[in-house]
Gaussian input, Z-matrix of N, CA and C with variables (Angstrom, degrees):
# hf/3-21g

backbone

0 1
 N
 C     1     B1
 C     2     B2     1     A1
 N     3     B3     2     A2     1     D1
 C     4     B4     3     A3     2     D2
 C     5     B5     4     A4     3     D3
 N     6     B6     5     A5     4     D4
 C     7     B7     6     A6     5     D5
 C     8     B8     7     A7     6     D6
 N     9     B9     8     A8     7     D7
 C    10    B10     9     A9     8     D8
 C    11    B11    10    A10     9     D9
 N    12    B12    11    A11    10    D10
 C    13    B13    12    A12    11    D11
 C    14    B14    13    A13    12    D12
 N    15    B15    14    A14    13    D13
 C    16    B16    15    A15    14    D14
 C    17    B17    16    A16    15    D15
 N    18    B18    17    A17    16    D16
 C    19    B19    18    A18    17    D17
 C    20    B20    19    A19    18    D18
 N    21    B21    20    A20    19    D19
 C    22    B22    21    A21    20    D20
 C    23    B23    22    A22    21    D21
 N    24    B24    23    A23    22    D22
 C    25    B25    24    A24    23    D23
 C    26    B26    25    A25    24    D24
 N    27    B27    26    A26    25    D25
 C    28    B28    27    A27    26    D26
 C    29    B29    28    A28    27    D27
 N    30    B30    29    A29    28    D28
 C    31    B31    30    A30    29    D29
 C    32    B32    31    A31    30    D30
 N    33    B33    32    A32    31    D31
 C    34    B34    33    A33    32    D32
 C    35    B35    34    A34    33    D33
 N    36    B36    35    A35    34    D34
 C    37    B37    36    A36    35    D35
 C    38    B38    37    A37    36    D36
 N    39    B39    38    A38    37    D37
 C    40    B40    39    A39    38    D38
 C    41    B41    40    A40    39    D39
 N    42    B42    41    A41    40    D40
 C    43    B43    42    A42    41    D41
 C    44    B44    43    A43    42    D42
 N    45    B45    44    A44    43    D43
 C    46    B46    45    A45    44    D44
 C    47    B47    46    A46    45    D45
 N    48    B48    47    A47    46    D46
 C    49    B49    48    A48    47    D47
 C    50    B50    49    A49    48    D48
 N    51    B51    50    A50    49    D49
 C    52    B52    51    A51    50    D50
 C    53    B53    52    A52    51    D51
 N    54    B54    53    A53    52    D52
 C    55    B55    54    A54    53    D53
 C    56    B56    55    A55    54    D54
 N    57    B57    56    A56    55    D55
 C    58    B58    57    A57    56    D56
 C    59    B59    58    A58    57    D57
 N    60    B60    59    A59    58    D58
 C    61    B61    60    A60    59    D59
 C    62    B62    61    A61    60    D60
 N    63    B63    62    A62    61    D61
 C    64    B64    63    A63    62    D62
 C    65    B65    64    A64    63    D63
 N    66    B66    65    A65    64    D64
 C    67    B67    66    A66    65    D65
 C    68    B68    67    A67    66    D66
 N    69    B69    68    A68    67    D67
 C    70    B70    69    A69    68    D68
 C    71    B71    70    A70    69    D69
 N    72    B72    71    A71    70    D70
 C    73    B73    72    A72    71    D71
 C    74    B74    73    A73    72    D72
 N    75    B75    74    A74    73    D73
 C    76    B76    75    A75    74    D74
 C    77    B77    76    A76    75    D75
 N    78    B78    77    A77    76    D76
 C    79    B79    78    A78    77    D77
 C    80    B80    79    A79    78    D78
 N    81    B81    80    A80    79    D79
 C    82    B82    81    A81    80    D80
 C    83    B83    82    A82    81    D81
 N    84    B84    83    A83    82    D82
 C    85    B85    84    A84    83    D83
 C    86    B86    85    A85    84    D84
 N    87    B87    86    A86    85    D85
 C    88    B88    87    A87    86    D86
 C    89    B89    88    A88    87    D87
 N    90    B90    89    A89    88    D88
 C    91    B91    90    A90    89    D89
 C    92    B92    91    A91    90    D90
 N    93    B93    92    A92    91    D91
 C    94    B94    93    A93    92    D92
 C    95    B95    94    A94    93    D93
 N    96    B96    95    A95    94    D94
 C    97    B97    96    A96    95    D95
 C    98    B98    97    A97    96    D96
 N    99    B99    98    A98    97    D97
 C   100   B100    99    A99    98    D98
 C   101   B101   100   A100    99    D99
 N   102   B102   101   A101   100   D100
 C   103   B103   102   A102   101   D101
 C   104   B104   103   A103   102   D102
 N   105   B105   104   A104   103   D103
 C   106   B106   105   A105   104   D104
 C   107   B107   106   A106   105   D105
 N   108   B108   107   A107   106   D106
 C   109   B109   108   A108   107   D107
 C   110   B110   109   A109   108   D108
 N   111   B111   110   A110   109   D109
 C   112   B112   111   A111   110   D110
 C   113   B113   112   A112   111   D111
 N   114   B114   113   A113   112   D112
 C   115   B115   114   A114   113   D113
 C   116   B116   115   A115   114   D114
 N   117   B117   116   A116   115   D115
 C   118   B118   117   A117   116   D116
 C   119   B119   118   A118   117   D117
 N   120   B120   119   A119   118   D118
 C   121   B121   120   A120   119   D119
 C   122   B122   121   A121   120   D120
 N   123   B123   122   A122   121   D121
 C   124   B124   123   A123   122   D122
 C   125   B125   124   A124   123   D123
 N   126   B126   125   A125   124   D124
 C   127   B127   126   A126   125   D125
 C   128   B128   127   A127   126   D126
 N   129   B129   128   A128   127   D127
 C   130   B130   129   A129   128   D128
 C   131   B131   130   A130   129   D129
 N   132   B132   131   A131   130   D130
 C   133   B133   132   A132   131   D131
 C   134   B134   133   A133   132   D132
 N   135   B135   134   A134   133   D133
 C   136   B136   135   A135   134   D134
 C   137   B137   136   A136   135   D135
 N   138   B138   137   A137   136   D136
 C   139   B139   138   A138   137   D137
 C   140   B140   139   A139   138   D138
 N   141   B141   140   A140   139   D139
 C   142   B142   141   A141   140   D140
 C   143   B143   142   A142   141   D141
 N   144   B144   143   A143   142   D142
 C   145   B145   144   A144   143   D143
 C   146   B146   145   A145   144   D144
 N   147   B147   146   A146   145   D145
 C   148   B148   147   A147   146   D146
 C   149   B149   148   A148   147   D147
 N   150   B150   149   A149   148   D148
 C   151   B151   150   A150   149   D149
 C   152   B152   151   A151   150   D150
 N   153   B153   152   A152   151   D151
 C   154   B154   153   A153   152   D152
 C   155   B155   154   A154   153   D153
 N   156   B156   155   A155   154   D154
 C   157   B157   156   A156   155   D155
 C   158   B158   157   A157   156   D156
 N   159   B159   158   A158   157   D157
 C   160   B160   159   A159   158   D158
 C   161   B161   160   A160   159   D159
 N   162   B162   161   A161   160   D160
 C   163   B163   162   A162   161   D161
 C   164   B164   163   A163   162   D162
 N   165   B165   164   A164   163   D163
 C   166   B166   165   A165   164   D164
 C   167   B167   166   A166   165   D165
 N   168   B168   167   A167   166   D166
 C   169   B169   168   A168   167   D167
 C   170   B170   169   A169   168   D168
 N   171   B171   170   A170   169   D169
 C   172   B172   171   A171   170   D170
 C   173   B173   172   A172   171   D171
 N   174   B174   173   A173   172   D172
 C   175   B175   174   A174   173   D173
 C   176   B176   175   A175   174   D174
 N   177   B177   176   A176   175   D175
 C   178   B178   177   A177   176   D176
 C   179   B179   178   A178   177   D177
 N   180   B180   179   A179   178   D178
 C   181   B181   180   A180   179   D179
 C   182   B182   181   A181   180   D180
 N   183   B183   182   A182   181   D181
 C   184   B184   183   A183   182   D182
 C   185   B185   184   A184   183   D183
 N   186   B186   185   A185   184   D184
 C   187   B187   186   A186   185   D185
 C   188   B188   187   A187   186   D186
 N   189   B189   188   A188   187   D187
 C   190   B190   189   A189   188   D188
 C   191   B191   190   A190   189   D189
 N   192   B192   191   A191   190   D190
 C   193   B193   192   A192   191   D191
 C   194   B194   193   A193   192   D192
 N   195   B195   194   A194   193   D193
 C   196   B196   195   A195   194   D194
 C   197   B197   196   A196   195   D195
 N   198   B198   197   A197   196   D196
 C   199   B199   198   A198   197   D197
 C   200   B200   199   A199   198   D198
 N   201   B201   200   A200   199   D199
 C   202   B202   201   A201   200   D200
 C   203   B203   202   A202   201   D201
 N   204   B204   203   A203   202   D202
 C   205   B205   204   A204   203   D203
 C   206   B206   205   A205   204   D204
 N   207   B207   206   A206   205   D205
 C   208   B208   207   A207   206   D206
 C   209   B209   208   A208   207   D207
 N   210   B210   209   A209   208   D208
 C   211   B211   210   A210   209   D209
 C   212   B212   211   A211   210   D210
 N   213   B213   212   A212   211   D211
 C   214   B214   213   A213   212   D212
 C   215   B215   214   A214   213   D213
 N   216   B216   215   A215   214   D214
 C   217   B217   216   A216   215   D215
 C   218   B218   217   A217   216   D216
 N   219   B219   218   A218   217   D217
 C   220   B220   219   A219   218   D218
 C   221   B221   220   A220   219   D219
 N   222   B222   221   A221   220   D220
 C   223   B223   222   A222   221   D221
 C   224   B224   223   A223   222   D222
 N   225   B225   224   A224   223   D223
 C   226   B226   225   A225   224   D224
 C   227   B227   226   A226   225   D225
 N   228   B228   227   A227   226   D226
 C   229   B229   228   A228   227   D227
 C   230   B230   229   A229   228   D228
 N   231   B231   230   A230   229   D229
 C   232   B232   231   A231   230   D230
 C   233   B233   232   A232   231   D231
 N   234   B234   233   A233   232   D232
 C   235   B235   234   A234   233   D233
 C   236   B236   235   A235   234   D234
 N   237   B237   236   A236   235   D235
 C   238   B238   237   A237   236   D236
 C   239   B239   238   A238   237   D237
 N   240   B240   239   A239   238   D238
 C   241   B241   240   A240   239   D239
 C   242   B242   241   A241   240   D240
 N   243   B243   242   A242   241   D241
 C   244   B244   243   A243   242   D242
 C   245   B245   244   A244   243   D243
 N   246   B246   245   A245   244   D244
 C   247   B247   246   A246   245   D245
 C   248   B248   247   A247   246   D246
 N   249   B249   248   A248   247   D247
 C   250   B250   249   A249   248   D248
 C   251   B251   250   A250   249   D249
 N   252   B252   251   A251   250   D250
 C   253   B253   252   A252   251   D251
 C   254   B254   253   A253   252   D252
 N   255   B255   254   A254   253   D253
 C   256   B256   255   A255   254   D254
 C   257   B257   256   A256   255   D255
 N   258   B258   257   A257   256   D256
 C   259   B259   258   A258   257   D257
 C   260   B260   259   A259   258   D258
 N   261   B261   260   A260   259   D259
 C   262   B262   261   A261   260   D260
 C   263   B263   262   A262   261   D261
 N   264   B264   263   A263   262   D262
 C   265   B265   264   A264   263   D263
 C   266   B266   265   A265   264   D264
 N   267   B267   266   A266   265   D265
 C   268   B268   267   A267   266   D266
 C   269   B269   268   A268   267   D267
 N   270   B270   269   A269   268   D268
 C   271   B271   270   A270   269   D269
 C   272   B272   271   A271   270   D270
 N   273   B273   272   A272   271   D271
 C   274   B274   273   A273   272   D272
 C   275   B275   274   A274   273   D273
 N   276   B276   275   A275   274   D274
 C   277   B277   276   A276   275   D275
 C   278   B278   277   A277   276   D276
 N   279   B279   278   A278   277   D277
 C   280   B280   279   A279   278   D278
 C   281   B281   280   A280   279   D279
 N   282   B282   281   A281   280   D280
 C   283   B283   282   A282   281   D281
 C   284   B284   283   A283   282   D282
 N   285   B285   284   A284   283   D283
 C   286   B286   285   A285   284   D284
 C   287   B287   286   A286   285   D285
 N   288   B288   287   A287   286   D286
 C   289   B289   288   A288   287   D287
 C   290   B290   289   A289   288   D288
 N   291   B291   290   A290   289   D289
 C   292   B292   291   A291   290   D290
 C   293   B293   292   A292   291   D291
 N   294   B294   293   A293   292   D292
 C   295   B295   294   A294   293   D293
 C   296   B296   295   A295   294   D294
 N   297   B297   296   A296   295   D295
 C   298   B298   297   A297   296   D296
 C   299   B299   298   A298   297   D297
 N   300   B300   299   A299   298   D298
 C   301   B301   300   A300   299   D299
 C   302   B302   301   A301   300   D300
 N   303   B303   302   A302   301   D301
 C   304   B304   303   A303   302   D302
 C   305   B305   304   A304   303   D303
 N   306   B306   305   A305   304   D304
 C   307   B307   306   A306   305   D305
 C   308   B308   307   A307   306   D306
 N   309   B309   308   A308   307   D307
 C   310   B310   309   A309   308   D308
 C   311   B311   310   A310   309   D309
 N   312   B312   311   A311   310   D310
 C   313   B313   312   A312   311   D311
 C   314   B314   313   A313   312   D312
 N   315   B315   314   A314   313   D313
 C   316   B316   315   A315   314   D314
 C   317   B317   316   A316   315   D315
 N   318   B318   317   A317   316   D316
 C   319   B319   318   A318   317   D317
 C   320   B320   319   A319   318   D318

   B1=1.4355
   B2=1.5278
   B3=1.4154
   B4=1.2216
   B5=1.7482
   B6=1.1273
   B7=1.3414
   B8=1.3705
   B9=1.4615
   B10=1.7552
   B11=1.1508
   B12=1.4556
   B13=1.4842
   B14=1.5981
   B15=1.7695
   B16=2.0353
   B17=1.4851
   B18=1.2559
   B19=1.3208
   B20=1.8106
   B21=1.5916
   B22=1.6986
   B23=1.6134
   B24=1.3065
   B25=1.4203
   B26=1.5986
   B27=1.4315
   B28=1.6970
   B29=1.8872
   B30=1.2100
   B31=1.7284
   B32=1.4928
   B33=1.7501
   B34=1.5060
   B35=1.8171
   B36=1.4498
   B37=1.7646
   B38=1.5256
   B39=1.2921
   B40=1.4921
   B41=1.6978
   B42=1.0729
   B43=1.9556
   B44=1.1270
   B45=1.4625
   B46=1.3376
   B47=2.0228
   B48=0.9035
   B49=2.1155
   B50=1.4258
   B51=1.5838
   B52=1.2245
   B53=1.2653
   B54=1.2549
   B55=1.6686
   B56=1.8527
   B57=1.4242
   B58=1.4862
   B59=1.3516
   B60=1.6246
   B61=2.0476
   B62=1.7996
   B63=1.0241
   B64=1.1495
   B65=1.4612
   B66=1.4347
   B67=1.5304
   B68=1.2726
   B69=1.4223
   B70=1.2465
   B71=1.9014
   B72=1.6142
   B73=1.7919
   B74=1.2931
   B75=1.3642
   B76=1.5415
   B77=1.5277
   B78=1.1888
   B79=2.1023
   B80=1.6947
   B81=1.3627
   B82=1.4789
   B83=1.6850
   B84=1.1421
   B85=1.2847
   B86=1.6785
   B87=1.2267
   B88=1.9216
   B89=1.3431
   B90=1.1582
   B91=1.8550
   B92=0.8340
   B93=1.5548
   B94=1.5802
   B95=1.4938
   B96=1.4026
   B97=1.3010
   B98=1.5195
   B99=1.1367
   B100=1.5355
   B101=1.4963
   B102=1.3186
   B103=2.1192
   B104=1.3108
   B105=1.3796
   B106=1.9240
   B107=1.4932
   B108=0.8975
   B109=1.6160
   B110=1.9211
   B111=0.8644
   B112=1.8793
   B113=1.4586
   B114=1.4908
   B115=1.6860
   B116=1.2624
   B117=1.3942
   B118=1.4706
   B119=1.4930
   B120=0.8917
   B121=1.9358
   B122=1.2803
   B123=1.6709
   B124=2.0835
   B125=1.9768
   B126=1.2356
   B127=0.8456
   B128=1.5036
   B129=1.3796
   B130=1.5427
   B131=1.6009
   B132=1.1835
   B133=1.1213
   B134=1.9141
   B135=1.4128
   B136=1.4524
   B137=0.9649
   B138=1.8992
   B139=1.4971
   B140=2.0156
   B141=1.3565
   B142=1.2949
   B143=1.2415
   B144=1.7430
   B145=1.6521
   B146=1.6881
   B147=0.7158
   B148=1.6702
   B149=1.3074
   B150=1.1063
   B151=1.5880
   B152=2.3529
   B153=1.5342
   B154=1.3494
   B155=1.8299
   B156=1.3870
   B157=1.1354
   B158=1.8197
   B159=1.5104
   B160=1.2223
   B161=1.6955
   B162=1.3230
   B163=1.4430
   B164=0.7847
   B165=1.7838
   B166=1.3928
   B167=1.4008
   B168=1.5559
   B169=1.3791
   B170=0.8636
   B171=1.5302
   B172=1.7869
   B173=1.3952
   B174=1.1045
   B175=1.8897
   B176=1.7608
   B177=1.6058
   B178=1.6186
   B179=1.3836
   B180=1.1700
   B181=1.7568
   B182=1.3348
   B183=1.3507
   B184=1.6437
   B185=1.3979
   B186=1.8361
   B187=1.2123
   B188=1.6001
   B189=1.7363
   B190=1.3499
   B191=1.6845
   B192=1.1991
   B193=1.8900
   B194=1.6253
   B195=1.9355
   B196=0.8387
   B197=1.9302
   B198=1.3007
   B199=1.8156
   B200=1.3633
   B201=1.4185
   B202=1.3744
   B203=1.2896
   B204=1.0598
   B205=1.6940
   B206=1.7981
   B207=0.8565
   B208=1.7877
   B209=1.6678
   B210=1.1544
   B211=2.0385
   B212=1.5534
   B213=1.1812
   B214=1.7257
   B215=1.9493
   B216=1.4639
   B217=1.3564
   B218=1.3951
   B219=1.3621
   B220=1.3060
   B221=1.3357
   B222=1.3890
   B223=1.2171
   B224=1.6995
   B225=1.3129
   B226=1.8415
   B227=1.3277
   B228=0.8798
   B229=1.4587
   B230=1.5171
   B231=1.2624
   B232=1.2431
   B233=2.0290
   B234=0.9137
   B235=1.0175
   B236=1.8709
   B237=1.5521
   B238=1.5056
   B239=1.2824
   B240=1.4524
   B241=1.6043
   B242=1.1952
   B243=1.6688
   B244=1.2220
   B245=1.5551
   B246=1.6477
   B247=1.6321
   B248=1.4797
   B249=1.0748
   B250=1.3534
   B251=1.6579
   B252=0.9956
   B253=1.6519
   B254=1.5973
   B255=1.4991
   B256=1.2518
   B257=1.7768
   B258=1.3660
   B259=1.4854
   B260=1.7580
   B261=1.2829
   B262=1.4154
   B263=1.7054
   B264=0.7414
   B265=1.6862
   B266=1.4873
   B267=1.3785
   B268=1.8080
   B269=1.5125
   B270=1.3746
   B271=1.4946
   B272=1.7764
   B273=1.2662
   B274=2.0095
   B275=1.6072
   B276=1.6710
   B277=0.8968
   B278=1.5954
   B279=1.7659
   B280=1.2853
   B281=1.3794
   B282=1.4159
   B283=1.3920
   B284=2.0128
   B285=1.3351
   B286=1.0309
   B287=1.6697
   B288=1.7314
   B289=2.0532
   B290=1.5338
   B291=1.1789
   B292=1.4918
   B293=1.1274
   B294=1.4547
   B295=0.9879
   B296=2.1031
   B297=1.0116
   B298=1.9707
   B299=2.1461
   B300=0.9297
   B301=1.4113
   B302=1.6992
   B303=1.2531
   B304=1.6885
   B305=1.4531
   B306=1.9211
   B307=1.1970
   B308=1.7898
   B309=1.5829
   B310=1.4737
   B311=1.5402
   B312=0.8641
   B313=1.4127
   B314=1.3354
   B315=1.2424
   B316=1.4236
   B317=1.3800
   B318=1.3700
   B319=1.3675
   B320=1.5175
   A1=110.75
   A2=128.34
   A3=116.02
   A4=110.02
   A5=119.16
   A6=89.60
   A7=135.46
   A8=101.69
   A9=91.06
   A10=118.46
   A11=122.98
   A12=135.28
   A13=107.33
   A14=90.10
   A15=112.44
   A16=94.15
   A17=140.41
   A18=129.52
   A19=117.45
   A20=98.47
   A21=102.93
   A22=88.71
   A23=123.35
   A24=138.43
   A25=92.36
   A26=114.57
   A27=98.47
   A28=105.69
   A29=110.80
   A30=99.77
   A31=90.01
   A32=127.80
   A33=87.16
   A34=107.38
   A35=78.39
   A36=107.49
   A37=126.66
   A38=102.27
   A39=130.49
   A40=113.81
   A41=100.99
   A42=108.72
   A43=106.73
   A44=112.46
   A45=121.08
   A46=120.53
   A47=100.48
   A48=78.32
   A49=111.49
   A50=102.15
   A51=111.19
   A52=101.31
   A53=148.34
   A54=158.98
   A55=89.52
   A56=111.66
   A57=114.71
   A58=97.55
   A59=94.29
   A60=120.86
   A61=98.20
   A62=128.82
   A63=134.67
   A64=113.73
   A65=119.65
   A66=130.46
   A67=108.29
   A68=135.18
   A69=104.45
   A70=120.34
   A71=109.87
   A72=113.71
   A73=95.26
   A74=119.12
   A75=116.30
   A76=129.37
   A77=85.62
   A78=103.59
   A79=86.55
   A80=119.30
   A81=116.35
   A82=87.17
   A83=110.88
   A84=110.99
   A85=120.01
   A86=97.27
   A87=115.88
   A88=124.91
   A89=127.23
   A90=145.05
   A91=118.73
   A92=105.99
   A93=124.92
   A94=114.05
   A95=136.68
   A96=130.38
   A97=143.82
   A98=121.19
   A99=142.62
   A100=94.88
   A101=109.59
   A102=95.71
   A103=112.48
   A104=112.01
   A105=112.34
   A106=91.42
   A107=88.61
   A108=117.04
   A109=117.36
   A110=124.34
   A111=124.13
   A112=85.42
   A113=89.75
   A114=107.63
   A115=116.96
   A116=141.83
   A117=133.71
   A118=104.97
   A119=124.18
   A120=121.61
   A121=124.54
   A122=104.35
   A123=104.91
   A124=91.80
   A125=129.81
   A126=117.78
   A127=129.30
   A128=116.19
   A129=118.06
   A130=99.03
   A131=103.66
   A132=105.32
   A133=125.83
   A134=103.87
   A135=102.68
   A136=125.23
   A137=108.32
   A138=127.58
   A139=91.03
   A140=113.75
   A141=126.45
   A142=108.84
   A143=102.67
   A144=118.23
   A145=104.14
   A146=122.15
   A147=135.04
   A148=121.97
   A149=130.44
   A150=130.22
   A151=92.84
   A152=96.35
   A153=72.35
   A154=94.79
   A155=110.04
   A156=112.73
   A157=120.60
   A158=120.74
   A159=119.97
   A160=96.64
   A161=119.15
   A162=123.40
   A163=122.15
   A164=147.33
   A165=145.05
   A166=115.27
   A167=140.31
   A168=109.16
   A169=128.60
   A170=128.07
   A171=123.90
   A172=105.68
   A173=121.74
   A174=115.96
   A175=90.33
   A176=119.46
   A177=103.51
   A178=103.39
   A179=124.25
   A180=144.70
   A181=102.38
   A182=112.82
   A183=95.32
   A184=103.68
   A185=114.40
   A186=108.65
   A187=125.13
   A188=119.01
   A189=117.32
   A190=110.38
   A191=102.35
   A192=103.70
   A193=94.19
   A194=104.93
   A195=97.12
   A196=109.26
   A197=103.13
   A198=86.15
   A199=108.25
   A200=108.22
   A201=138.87
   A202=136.19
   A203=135.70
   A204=105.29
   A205=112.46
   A206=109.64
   A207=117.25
   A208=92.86
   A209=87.32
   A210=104.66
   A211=117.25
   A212=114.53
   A213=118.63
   A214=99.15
   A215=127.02
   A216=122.52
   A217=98.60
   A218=146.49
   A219=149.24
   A220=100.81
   A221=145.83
   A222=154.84
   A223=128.16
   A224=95.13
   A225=89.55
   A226=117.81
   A227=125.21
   A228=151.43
   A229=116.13
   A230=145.22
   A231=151.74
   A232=126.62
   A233=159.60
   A234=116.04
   A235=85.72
   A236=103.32
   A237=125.67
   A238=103.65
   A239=97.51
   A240=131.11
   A241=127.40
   A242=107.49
   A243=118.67
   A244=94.28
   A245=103.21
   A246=112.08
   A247=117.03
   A248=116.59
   A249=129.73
   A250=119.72
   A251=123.25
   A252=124.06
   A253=112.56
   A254=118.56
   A255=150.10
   A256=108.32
   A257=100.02
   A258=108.67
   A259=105.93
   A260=126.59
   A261=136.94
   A262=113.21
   A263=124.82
   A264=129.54
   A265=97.61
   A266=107.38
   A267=120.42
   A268=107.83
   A269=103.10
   A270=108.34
   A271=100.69
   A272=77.32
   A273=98.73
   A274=93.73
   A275=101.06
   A276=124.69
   A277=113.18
   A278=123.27
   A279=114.62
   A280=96.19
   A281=129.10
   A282=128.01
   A283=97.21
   A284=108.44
   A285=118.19
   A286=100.45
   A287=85.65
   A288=96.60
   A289=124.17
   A290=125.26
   A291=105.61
   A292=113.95
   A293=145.17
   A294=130.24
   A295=93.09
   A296=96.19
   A297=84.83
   A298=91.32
   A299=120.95
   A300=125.44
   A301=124.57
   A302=115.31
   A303=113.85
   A304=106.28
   A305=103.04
   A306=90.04
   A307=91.52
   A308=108.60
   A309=118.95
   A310=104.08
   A311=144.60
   A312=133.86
   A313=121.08
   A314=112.90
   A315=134.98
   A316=132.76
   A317=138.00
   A318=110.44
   A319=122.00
   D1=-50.24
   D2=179.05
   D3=-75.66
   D4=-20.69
   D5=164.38
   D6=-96.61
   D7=4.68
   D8=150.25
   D9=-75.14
   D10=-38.22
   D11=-178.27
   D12=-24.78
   D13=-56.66
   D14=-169.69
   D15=-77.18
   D16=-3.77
   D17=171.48
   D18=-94.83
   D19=-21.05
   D20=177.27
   D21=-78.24
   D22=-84.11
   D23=-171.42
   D24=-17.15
   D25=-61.47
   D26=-160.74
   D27=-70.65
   D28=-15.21
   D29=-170.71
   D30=-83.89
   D31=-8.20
   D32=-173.91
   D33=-125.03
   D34=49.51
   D35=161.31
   D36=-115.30
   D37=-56.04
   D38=170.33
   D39=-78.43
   D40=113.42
   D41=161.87
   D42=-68.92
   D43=131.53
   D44=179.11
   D45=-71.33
   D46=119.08
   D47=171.92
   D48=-23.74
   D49=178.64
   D50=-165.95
   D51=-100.23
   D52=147.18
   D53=128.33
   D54=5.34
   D55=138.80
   D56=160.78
   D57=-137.58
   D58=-179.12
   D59=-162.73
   D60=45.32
   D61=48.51
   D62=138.26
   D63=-41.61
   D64=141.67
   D65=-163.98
   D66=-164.98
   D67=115.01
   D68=142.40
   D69=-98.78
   D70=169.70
   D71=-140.53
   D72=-151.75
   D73=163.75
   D74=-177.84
   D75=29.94
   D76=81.45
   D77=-159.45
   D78=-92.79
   D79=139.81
   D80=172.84
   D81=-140.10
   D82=-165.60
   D83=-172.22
   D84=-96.33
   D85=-21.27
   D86=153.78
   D87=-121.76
   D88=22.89
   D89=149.71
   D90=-144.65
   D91=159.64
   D92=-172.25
   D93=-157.73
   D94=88.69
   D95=152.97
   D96=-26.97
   D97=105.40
   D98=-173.45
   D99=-82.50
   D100=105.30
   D101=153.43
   D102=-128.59
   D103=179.02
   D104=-179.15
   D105=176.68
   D106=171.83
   D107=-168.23
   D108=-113.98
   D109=156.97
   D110=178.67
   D111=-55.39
   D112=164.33
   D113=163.60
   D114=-77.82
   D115=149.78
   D116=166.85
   D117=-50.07
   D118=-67.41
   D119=171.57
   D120=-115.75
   D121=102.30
   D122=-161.28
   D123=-79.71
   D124=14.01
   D125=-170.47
   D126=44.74
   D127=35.99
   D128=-176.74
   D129=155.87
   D130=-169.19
   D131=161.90
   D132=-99.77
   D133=137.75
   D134=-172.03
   D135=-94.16
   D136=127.18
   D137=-146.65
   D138=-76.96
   D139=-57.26
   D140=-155.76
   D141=-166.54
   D142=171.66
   D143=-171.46
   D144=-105.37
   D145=152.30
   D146=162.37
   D147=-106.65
   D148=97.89
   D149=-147.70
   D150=-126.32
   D151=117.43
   D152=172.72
   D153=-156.06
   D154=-178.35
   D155=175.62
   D156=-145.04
   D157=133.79
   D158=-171.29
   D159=-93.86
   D160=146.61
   D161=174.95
   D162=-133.76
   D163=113.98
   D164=-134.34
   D165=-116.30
   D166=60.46
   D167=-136.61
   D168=-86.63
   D169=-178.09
   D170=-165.66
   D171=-67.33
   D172=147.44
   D173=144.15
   D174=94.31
   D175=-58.07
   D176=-161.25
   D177=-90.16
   D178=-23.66
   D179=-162.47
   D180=63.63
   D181=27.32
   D182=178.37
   D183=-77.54
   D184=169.95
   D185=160.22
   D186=-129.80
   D187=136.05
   D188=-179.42
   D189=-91.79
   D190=170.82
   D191=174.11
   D192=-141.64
   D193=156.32
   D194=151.35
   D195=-139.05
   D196=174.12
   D197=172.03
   D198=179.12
   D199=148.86
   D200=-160.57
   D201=-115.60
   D202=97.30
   D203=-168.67
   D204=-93.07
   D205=170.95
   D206=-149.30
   D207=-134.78
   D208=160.39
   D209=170.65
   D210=-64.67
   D211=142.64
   D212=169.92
   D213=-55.19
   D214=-15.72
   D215=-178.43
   D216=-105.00
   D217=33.45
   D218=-170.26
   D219=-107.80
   D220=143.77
   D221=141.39
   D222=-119.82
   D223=-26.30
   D224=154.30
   D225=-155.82
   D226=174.73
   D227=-136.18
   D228=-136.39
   D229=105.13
   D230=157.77
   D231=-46.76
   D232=59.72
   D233=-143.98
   D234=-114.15
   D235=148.27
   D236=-173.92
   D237=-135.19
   D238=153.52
   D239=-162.40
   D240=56.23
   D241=48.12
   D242=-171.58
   D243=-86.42
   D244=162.51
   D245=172.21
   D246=-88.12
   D247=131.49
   D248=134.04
   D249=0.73
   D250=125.41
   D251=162.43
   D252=39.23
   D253=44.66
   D254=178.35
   D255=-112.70
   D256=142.55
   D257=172.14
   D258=-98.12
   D259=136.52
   D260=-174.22
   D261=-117.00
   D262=148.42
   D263=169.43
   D264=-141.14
   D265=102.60
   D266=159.36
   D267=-81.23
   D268=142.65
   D269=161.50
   D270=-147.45
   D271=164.09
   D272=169.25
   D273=-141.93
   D274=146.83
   D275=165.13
   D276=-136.48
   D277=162.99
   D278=-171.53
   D279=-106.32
   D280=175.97
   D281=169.62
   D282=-145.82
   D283=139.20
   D284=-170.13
   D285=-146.84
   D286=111.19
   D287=-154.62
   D288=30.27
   D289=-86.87
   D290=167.14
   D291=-102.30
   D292=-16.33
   D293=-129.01
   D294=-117.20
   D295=-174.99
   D296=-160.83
   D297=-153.55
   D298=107.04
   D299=140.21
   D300=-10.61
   D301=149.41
   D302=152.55
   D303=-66.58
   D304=152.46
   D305=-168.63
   D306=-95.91
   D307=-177.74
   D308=-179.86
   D309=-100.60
   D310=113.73
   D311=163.78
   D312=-112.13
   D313=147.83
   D314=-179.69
   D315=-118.32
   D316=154.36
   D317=174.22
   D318=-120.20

């Protein structure tokens, strides 16, 4: 018991690394798969995933987001009803009790 105790206390000091082998996979023209792997050292134990996406759109340049957080047993991510002839920025980030990683992004 106390050394999980010293294992919560230290994850919610320390940011964990970031998620690596980040990918996104199975590109269709309205989905796109996000995967990644644990961090080499989440510094604690890892609460959850942060799964999100920036979207740039044609013609106005505005930009939308969306985002999700996922299970500590999550490794990828689906995302649907994406647009057509749109620019995307995926990321994952880890979160370890409060504290949250850089995120990884991809395009």
């Amino acid at each position: 018991t106390f050394f999980i105790m010293l294992i919560y206390l230290f994850s919610l000091n320390v940011a964990p690394d970031p998620p690596i082998e980040v990918v996104i996979s199975m590109v269709t023209s309205t989905t796109a798969t996000l995967s990644w792997q644990a961090p080499l050292d989440p510094q604690g134990i890892i609460a959850s995933y942060n799964v999100s996406y920036n979207q740039t759109i044609p013609c106005s340049g505005n930009v939308s987001s969306f985002e999700i957080m996922l299970t500590r047993d999550d490794f990828t991510y689906t995302f649907v009803d994406l647009e057509e002839a749109t620019n995307y920025v995926f990321s994952v980030m880890v979160m370890n009790g409060v504290r949250e990683s850089e995120a990884v992004s991809v395009t």
